[in-house]
N, C-alpha and C positions, 0 to 999 in steps of 0.2 A: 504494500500500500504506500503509495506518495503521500506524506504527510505534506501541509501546507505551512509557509518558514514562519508563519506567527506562533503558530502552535508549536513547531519546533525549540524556537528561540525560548518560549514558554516556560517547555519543560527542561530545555537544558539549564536555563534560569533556578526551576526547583532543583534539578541536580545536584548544582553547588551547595544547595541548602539540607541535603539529607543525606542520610546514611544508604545503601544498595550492598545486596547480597546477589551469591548467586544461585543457582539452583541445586548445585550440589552442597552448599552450608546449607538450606532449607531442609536439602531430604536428608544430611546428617543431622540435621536439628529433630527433625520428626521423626527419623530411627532411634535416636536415643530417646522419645519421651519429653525431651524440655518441652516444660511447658512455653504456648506462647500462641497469638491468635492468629490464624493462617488465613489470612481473608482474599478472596477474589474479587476485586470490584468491577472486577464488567458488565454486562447489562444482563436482566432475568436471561433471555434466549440465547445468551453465549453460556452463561452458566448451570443452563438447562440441558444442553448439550452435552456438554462434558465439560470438569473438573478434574482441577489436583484433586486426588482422595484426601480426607479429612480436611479439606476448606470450609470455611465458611459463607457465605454469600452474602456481603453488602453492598449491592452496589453505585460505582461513584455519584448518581443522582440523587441518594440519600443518603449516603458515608457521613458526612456533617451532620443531618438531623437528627441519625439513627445508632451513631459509635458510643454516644456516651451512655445510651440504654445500654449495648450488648454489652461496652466493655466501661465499668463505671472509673475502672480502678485504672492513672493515667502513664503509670509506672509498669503496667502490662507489654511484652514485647508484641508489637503488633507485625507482620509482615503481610504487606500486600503486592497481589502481582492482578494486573491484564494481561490483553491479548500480547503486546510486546516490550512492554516494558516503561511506556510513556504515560498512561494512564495512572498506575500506581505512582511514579514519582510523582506526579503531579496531588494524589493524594497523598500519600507519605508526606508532602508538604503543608497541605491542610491541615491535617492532623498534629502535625507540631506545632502551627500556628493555634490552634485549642488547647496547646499547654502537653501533649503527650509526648514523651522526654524517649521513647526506646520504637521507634518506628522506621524500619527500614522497605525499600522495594525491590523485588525478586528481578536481576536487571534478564531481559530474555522473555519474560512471563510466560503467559501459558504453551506457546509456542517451543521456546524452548525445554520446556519440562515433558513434552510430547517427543521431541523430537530426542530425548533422552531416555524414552523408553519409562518414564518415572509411572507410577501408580496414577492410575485415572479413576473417575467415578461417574455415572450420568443418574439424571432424576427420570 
């Protein structure tokens, strides 16, 4: 997909401002257990589709309104991925802007963890 250079600039803008993982510390993160919230924020029908196993589903249109219900507590490691990796930074930045101190985004997102063979799940 061609992204458009506003949205580009955007997110490379959030970039400098957050933390990024990659897909292999996630799936050692979620082999071992730690705890931490594994969220997809892309839209209901991409996440309807298929998922990382053990994700969550908030996605970016309500991420703001809806994180401080699921996750109240702001010290929670949150990690979020989309389709390739621009959508979560751009939330990973939101989310620190509401004061959440431990939020990183999956760089590659779901794409990449497919293409790795990693554990999937569909509704």
């Amino acid at each position: 997909m061609q992204h458009n250079p506003g949205f580009l600039k955007l997110v490379e803008e959030a970039r400098q401002q957050i933390r990024e993982c990659t897909i292999e510390q996630v799936k050692g993160k979620l082999d071992r257990h730690e705890p931490c919230a594994f969220i997809d924020v892309r839209e209901d029908k991409e996440y309807a589709q298929d998922h990382a196993r053990g994700a969550i589903h908030l996605g970016r249109g309500v991420l703001e309104r809806d994180v401080e219900t699921v996750i109240p507590n702001k010290q929670t490691e949150i990690i979020l991925y989309c389709g390739g990796g621009y959508r979560s930074a751009l939330a990973a930045h939101s989310l620190r802007q509401m004061g959440y101190s431990n939020v990183a985004s999956m760089m590659g997102g779901i794409k990449a963890w497919r293409d790795a063979g990693y554990p999937m799940s569909q509704d």
